[in-house]
Predicted model as a PDB file, atoms N, CA, C, CB and O in Angstrom, pLDDT in the B-factor column:
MODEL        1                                                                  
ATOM      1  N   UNK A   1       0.813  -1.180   0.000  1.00 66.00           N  
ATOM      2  CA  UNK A   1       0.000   0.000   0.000  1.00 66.00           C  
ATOM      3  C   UNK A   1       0.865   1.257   0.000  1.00 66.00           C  
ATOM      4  CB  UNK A   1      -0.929  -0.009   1.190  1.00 66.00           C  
ATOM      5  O   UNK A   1       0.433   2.293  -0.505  1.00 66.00           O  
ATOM      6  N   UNK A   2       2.242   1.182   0.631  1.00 72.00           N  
ATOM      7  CA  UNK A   2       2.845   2.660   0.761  1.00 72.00           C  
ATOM      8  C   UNK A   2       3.564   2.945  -0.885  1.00 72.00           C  
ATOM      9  CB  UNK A   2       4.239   2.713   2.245  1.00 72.00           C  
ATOM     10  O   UNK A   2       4.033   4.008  -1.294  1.00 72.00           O  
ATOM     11  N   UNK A   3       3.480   1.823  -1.518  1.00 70.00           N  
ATOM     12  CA  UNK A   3       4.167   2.084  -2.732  1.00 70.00           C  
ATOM     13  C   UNK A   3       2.931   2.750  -3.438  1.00 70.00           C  
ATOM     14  CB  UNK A   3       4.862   0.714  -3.495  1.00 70.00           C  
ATOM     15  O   UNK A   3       3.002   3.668  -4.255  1.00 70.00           O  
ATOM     16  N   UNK A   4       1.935   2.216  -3.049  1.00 82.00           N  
ATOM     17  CA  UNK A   4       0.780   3.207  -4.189  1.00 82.00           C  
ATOM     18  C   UNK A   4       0.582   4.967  -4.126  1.00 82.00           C  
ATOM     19  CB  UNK A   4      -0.975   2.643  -3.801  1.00 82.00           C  
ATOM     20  O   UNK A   4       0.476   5.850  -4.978  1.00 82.00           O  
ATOM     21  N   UNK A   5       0.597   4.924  -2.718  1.00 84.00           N  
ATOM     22  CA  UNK A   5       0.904   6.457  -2.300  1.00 84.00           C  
ATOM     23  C   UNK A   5       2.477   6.760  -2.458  1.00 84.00           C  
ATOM     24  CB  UNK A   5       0.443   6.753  -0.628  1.00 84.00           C  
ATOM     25  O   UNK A   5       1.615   7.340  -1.796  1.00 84.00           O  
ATOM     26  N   UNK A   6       3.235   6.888  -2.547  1.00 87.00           N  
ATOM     27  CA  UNK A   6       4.444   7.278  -3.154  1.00 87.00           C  
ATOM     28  C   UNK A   6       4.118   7.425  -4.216  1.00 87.00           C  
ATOM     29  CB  UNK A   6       5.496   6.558  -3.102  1.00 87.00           C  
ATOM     30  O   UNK A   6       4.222   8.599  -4.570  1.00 87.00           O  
ATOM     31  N   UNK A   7       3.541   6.397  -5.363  1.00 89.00           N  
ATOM     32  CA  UNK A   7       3.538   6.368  -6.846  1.00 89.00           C  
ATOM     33  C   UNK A   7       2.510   7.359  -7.149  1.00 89.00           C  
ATOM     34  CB  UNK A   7       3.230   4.929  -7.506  1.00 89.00           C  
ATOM     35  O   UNK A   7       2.343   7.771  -8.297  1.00 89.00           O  
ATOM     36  N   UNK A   8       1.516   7.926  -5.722  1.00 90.00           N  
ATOM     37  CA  UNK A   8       0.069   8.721  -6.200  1.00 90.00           C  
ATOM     38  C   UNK A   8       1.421  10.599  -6.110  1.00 90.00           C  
ATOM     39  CB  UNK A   8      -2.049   8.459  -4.311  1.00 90.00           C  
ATOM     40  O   UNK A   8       1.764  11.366  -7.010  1.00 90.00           O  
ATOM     41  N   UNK A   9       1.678  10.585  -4.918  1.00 89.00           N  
ATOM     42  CA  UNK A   9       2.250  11.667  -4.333  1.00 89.00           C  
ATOM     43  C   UNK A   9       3.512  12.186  -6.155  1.00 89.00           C  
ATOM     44  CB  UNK A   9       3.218  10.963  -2.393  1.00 89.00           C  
ATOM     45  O   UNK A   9       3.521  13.193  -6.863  1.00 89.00           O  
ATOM     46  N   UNK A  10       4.395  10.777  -6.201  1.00 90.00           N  
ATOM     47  CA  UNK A  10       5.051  11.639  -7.505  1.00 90.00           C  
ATOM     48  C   UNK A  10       4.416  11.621  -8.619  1.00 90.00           C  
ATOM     49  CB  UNK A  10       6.340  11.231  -7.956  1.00 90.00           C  
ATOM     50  O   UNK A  10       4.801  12.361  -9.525  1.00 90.00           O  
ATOM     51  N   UNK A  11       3.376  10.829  -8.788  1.00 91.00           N  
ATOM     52  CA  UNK A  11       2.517  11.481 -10.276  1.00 91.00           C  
ATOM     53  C   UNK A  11       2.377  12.902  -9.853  1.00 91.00           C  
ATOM     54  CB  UNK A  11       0.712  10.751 -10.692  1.00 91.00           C  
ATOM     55  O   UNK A  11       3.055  13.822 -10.309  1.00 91.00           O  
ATOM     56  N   UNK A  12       1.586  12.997  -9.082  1.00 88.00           N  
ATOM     57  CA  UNK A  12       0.868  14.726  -8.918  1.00 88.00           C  
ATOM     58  C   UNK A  12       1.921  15.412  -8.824  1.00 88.00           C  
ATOM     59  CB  UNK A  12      -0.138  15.196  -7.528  1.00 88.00           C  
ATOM     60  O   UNK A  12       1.785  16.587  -9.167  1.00 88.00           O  
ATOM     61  N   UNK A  13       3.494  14.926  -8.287  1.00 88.00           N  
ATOM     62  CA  UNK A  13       4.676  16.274  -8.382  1.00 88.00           C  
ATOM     63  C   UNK A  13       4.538  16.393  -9.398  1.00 88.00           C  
ATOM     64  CB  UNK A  13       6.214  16.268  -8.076  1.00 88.00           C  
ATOM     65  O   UNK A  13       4.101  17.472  -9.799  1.00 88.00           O  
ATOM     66  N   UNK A  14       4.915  15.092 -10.543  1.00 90.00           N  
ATOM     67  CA  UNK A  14       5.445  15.266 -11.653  1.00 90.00           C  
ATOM     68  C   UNK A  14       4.382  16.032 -12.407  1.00 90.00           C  
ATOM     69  CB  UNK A  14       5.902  14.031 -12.221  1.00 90.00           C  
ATOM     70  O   UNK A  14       4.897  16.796 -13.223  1.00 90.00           O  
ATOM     71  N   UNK A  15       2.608  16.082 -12.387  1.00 89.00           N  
ATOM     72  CA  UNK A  15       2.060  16.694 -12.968  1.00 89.00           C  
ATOM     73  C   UNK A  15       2.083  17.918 -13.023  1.00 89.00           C  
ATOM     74  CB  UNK A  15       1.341  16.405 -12.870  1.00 89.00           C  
ATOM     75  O   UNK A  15       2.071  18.587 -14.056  1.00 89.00           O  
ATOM     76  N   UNK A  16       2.128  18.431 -11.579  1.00 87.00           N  
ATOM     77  CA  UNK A  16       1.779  20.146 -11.400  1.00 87.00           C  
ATOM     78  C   UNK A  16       3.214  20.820 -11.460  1.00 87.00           C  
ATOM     79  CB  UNK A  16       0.936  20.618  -9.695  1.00 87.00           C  
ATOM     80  O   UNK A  16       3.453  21.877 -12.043  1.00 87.00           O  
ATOM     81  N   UNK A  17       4.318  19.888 -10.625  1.00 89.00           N  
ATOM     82  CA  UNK A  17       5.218  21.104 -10.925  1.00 89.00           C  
ATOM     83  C   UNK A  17       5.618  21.691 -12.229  1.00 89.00           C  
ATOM     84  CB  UNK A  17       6.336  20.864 -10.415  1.00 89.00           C  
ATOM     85  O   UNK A  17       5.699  22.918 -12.279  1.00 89.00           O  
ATOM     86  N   UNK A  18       5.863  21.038 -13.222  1.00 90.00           N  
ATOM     87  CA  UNK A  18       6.159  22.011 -14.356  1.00 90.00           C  
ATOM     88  C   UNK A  18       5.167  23.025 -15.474  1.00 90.00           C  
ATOM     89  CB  UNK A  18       6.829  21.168 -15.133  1.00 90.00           C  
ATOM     90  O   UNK A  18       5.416  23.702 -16.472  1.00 90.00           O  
ATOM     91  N   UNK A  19       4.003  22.710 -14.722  1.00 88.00           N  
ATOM     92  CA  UNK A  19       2.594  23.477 -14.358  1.00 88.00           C  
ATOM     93  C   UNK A  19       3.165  25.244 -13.725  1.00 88.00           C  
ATOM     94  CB  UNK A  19       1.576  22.317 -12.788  1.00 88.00           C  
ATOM     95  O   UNK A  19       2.860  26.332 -14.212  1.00 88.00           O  
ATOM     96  N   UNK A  20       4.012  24.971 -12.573  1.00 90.00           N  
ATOM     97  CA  UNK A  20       4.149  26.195 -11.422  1.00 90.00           C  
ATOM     98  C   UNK A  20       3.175  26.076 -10.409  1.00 90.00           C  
ATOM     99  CB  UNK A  20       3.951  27.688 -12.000  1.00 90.00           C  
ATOM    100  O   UNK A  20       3.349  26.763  -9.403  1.00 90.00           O  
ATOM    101  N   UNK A  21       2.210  25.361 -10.469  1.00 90.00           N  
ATOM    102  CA  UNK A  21       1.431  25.384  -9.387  1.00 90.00           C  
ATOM    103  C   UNK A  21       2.503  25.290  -7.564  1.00 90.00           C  
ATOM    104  CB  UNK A  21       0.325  23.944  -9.785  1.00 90.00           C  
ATOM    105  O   UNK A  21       2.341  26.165  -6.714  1.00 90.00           O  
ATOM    106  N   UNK A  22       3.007  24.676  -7.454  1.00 89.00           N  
ATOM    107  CA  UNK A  22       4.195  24.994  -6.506  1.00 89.00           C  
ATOM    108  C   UNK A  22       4.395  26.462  -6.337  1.00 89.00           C  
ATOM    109  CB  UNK A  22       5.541  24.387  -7.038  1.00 89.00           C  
ATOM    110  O   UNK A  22       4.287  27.127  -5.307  1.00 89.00           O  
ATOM    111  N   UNK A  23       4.707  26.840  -7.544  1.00 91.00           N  
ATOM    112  CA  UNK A  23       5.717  28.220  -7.426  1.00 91.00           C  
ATOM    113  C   UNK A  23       4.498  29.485  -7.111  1.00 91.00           C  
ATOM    114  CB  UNK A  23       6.783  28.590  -9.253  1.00 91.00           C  
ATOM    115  O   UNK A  23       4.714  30.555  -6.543  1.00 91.00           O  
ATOM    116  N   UNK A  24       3.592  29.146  -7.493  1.00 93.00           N  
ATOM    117  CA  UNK A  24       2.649  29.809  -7.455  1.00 93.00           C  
ATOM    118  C   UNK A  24       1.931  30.158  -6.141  1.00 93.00           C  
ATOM    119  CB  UNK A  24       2.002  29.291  -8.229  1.00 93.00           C  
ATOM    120  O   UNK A  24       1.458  31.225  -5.750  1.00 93.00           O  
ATOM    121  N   UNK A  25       2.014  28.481  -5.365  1.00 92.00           N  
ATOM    122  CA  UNK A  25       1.200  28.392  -3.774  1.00 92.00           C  
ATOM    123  C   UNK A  25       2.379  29.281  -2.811  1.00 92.00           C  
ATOM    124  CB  UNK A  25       0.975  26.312  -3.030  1.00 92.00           C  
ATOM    125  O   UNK A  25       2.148  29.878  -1.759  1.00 92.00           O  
ATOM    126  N   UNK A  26       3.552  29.171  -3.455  1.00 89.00           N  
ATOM    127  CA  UNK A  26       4.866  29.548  -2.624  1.00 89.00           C  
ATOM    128  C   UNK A  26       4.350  31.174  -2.646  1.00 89.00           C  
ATOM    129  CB  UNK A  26       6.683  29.115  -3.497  1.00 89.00           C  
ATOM    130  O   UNK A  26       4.177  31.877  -1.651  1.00 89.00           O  
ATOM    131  N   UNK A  27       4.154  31.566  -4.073  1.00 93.00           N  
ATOM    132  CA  UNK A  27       3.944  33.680  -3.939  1.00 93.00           C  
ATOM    133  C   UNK A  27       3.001  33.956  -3.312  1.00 93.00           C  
ATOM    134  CB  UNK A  27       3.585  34.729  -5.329  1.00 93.00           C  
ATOM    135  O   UNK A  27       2.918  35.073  -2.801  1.00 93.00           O  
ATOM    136  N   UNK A  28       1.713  32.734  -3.124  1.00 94.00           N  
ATOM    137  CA  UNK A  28       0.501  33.426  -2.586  1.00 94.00           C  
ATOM    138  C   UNK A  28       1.059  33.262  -0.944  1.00 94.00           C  
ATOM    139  CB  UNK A  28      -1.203  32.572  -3.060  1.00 94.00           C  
ATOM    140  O   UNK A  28       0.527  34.090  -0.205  1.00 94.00           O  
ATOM    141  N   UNK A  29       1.741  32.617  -0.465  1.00 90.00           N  
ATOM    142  CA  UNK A  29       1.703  32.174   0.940  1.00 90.00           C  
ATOM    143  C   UNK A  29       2.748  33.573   1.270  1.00 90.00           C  
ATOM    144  CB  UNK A  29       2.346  30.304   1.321  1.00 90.00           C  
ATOM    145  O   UNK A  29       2.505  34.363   2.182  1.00 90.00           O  
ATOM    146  N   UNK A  30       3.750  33.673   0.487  1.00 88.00           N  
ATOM    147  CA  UNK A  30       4.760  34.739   1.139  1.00 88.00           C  
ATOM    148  C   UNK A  30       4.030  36.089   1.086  1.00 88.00           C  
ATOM    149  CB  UNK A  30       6.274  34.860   0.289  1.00 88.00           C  
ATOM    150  O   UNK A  30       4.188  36.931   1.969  1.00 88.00           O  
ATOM    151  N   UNK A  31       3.089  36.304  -0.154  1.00 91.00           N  
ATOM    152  CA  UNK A  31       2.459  37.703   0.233  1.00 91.00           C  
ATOM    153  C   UNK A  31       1.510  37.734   1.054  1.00 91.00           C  
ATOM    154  CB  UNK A  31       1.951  38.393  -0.753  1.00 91.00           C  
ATOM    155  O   UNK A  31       1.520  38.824   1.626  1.00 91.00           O  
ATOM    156  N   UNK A  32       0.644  37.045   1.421  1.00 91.00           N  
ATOM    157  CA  UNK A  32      -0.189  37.177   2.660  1.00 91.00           C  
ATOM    158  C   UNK A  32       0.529  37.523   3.950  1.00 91.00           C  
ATOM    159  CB  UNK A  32      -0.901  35.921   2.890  1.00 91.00           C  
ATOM    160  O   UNK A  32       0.180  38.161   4.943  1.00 91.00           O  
ATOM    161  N   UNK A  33       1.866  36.770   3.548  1.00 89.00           N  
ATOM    162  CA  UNK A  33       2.624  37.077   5.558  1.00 89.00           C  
ATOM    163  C   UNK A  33       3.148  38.251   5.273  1.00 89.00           C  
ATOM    164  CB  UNK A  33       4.198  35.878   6.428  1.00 89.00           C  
ATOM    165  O   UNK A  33       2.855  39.183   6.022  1.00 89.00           O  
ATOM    166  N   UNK A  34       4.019  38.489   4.160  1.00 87.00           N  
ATOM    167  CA  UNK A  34       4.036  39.700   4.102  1.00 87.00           C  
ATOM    168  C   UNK A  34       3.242  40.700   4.174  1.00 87.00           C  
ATOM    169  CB  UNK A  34       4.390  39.822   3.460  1.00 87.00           C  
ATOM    170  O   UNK A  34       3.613  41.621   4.902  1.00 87.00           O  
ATOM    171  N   UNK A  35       1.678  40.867   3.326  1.00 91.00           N  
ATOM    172  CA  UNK A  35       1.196  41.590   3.733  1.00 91.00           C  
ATOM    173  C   UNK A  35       0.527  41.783   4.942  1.00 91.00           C  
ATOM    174  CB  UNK A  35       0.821  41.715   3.082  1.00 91.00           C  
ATOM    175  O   UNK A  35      -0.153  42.795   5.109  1.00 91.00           O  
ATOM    176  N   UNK A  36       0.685  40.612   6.122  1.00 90.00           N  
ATOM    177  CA  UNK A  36       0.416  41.079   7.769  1.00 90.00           C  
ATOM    178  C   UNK A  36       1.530  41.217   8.486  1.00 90.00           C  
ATOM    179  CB  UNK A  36      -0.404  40.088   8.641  1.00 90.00           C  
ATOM    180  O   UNK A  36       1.591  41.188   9.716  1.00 90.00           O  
ATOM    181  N   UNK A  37       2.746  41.421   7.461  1.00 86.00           N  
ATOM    182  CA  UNK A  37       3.976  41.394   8.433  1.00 86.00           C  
ATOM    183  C   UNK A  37       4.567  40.468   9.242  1.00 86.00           C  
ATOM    184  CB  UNK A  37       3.845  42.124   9.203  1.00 86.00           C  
ATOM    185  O   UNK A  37       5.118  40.666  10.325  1.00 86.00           O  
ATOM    186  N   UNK A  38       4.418  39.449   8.653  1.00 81.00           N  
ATOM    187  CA  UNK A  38       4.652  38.044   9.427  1.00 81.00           C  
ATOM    188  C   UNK A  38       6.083  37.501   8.596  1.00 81.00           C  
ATOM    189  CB  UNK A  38       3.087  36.781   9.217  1.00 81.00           C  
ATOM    190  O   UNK A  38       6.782  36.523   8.862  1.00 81.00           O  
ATOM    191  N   UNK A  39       6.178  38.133   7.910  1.00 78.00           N  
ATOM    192  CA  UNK A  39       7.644  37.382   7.047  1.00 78.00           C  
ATOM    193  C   UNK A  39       8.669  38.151   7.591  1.00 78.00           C  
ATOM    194  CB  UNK A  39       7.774  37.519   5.158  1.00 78.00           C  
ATOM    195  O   UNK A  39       8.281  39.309   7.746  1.00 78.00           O  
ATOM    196  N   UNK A  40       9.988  37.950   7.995  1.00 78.00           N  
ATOM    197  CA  UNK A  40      11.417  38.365   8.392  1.00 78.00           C  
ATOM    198  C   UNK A  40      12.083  37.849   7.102  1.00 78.00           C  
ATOM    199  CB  UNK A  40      12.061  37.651   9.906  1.00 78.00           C  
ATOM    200  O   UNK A  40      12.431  36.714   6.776  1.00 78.00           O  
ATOM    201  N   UNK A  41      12.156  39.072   6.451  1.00 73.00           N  
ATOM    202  CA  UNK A  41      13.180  38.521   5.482  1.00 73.00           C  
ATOM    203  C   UNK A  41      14.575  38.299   5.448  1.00 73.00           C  
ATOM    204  CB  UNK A  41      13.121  39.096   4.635  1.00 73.00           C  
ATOM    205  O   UNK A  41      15.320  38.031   4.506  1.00 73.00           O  
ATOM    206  N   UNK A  42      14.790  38.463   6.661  1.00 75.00           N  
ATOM    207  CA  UNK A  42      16.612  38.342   6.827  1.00 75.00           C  
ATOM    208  C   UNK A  42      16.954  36.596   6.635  1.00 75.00           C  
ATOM    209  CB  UNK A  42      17.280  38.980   8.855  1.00 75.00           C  
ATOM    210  O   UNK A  42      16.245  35.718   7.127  1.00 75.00           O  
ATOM    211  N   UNK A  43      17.811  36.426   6.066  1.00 74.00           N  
ATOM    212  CA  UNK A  43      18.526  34.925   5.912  1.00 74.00           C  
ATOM    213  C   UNK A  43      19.932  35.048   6.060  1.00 74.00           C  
ATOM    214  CB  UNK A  43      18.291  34.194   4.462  1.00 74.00           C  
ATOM    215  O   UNK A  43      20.809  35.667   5.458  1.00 74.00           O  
ATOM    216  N   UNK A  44      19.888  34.103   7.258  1.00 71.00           N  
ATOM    217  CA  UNK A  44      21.319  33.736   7.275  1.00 71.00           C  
ATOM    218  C   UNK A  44      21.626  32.281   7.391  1.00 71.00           C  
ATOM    219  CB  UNK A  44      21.976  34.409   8.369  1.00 71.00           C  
ATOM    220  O   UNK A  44      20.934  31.566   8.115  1.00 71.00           O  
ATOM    221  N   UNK A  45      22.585  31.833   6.744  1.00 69.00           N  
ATOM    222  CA  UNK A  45      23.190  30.799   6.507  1.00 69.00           C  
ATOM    223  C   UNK A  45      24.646  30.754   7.222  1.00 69.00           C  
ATOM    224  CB  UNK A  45      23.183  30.690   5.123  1.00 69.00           C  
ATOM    225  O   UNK A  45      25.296  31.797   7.300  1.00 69.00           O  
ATOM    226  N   UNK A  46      25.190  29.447   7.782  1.00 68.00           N  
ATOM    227  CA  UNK A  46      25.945  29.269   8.581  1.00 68.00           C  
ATOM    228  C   UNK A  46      26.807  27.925   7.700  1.00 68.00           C  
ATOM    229  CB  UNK A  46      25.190  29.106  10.013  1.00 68.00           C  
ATOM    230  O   UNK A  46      26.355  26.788   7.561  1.00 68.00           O  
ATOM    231  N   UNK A  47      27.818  28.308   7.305  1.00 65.00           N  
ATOM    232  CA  UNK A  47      28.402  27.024   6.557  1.00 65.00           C  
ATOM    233  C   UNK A  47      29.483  26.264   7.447  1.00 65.00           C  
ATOM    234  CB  UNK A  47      29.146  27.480   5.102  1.00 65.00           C  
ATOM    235  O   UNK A  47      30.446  25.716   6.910  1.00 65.00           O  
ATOM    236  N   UNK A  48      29.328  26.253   8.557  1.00 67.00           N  
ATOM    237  CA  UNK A  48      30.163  25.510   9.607  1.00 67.00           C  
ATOM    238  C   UNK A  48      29.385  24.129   9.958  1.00 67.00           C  
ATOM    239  CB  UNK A  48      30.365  26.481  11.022  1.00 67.00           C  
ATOM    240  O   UNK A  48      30.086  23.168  10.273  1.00 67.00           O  
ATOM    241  N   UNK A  49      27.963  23.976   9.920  1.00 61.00           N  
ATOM    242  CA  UNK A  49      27.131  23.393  10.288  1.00 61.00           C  
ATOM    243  C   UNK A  49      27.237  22.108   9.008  1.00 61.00           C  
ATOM    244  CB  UNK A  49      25.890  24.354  10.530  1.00 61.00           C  
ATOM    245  O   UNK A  49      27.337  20.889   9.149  1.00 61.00           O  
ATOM    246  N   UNK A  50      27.181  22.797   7.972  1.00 59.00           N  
ATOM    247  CA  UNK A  50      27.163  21.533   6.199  1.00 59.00           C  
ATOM    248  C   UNK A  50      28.067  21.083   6.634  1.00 59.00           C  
ATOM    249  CB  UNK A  50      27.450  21.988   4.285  1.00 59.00           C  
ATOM    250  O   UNK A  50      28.943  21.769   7.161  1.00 59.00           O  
ATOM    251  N   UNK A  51      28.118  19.808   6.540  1.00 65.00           N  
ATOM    252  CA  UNK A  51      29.349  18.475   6.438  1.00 65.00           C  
ATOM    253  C   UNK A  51      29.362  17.791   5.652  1.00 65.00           C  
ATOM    254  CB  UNK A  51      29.472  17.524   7.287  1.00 65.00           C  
ATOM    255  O   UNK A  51      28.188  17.800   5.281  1.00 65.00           O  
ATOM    256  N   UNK A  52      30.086  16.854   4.805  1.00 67.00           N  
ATOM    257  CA  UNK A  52      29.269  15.828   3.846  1.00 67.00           C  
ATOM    258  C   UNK A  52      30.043  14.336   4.659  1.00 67.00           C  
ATOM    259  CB  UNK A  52      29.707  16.097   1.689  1.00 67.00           C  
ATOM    260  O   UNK A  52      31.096  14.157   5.270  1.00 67.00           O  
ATOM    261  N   UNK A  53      28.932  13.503   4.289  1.00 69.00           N  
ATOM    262  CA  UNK A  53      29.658  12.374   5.223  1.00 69.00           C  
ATOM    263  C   UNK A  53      31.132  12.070   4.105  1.00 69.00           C  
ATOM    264  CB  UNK A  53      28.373  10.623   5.517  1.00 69.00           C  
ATOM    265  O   UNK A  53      31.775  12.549   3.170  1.00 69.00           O  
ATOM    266  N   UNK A  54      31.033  10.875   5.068  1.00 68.00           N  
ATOM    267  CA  UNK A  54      32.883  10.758   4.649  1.00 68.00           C  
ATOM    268  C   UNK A  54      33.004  10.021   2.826  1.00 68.00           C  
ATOM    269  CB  UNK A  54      33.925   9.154   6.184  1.00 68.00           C  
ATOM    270  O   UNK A  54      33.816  10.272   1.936  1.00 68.00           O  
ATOM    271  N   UNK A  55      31.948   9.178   2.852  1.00 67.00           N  
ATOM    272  CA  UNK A  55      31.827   8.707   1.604  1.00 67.00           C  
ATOM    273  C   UNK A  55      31.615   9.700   0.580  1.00 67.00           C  
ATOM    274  CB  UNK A  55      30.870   7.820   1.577  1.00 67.00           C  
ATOM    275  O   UNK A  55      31.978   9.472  -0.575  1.00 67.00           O  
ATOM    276  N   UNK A  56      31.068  10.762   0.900  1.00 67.00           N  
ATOM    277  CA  UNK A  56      31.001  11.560  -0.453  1.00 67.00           C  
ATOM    278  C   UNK A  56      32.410  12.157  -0.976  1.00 67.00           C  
ATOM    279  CB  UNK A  56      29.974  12.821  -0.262  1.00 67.00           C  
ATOM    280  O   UNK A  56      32.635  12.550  -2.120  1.00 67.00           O  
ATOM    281  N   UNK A  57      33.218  12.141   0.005  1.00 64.00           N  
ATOM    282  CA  UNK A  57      34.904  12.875  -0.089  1.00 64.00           C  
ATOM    283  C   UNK A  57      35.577  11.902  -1.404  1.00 64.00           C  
ATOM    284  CB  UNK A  57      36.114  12.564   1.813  1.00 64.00           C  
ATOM    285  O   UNK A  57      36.306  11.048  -0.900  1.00 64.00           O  
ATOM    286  N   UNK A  58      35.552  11.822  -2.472  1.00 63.00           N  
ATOM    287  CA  UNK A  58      35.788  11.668  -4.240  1.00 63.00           C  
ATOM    288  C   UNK A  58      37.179  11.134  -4.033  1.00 63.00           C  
ATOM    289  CB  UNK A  58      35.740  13.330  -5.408  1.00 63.00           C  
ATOM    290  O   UNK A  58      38.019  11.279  -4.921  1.00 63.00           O  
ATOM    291  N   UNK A  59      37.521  10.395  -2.667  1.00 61.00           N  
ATOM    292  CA  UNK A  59      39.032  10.671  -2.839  1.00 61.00           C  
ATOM    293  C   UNK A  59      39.411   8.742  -3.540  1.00 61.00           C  
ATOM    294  CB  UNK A  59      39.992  11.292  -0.797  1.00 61.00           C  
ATOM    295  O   UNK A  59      40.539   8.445  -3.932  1.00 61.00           O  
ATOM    296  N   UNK A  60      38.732   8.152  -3.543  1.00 59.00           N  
ATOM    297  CA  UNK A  60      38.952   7.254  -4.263  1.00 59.00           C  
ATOM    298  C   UNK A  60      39.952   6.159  -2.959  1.00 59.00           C  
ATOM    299  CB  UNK A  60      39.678   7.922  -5.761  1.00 59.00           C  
ATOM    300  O   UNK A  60      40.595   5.178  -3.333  1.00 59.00           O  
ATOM    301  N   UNK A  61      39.906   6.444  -1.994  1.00 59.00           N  
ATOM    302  CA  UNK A  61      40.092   5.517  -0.688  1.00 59.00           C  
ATOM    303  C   UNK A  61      39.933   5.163   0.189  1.00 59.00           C  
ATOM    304  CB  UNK A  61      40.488   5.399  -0.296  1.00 59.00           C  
ATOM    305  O   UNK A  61      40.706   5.786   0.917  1.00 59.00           O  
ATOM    306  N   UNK A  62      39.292   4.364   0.869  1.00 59.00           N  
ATOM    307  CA  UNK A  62      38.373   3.604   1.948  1.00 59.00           C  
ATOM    308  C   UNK A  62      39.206   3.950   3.403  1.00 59.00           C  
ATOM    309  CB  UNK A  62      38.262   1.682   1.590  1.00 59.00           C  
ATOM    310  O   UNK A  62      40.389   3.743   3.671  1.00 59.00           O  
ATOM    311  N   UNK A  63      37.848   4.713   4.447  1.00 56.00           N  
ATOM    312  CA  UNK A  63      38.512   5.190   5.665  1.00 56.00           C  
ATOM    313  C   UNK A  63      38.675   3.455   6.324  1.00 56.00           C  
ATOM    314  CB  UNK A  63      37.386   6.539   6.718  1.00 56.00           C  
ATOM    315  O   UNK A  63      37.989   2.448   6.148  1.00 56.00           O  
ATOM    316  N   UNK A  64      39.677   3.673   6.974  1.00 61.00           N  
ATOM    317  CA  UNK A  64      39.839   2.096   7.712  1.00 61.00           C  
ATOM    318  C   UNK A  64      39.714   2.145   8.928  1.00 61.00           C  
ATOM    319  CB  UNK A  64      41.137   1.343   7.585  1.00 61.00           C  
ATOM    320  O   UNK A  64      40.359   1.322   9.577  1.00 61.00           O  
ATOM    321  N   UNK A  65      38.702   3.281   9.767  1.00 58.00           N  
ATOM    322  CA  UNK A  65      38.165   3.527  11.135  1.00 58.00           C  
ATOM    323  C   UNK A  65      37.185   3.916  11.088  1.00 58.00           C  
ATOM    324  CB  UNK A  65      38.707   4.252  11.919  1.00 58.00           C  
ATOM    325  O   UNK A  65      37.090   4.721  10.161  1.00 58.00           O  
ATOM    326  N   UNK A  66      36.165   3.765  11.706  1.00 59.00           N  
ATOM    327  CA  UNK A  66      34.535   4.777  11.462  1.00 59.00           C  
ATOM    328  C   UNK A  66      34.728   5.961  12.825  1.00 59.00           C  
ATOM    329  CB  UNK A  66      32.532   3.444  11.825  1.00 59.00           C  
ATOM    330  O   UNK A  66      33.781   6.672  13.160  1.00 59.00           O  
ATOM    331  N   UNK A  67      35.761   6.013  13.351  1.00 60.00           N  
ATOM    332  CA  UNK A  67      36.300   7.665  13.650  1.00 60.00           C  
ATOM    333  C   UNK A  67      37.370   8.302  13.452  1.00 60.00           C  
ATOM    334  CB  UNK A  67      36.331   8.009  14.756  1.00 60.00           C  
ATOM    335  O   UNK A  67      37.853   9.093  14.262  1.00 60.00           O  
ATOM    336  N   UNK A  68      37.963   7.948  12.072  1.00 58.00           N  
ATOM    337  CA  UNK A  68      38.860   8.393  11.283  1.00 58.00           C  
ATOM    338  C   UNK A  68      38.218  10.167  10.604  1.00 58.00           C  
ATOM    339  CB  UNK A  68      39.077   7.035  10.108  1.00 58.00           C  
ATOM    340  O   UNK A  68      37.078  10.236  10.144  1.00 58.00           O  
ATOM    341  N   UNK A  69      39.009  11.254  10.648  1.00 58.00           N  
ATOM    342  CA  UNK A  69      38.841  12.242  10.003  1.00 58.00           C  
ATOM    343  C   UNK A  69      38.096  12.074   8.621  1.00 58.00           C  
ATOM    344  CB  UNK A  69      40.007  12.750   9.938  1.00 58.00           C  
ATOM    345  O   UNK A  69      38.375  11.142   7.867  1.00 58.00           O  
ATOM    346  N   UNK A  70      37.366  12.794   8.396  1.00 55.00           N  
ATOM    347  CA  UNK A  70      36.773  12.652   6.709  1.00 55.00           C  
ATOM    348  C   UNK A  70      38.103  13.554   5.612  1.00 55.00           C  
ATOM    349  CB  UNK A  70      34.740  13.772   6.545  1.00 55.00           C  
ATOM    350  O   UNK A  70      38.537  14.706   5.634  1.00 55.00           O  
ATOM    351  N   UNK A  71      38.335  12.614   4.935  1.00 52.00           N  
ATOM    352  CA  UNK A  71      39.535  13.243   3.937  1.00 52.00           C  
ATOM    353  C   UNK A  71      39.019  15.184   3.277  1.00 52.00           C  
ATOM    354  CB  UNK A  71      39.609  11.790   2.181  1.00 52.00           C  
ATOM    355  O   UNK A  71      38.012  15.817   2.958  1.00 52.00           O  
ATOM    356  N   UNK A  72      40.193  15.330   3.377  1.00 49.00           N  
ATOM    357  CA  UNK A  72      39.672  16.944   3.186  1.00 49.00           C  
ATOM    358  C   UNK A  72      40.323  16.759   1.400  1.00 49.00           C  
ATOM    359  CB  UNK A  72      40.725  18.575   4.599  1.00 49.00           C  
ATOM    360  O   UNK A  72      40.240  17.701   0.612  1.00 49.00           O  
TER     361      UNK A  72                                                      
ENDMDL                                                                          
END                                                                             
């Protein structure tokens, strides 16, 4: 049964998003808060926090500790 809903959930991505319907629910939701003043538009991002695990490091050699440094 969970495969049918997965398979229901990405038909309907695949239908509407290149529709915009997404992009569309996204402008109506930000101007309403905006227009009651509910949106803070400040963003900040903190790149100390992103890590990638160790397997994604491209270095083409197997850590031989699972608390070995991730190859830089």
């Amino acid at each position: 049964m969970a495969w049918r809903l997965w398979k229901t959930v990405y038909t309907r991505l695949r239908r509407h998003a290149p529709d915009g319907v997404f992009t569309r629910a996204l402008q109506q939701v930000q101007a309403r808060a905006d227009a009651t003043g509910d949106t803070d538009w400040l963003v900040q991002t903190d790149s100390t926090i992103v890590r990638a695990h160790r397997h994604a490091a491209a270095t083409g050699r197997a850590c031989r500790h699972p608390d070995d440094e991730v190859a830089r």
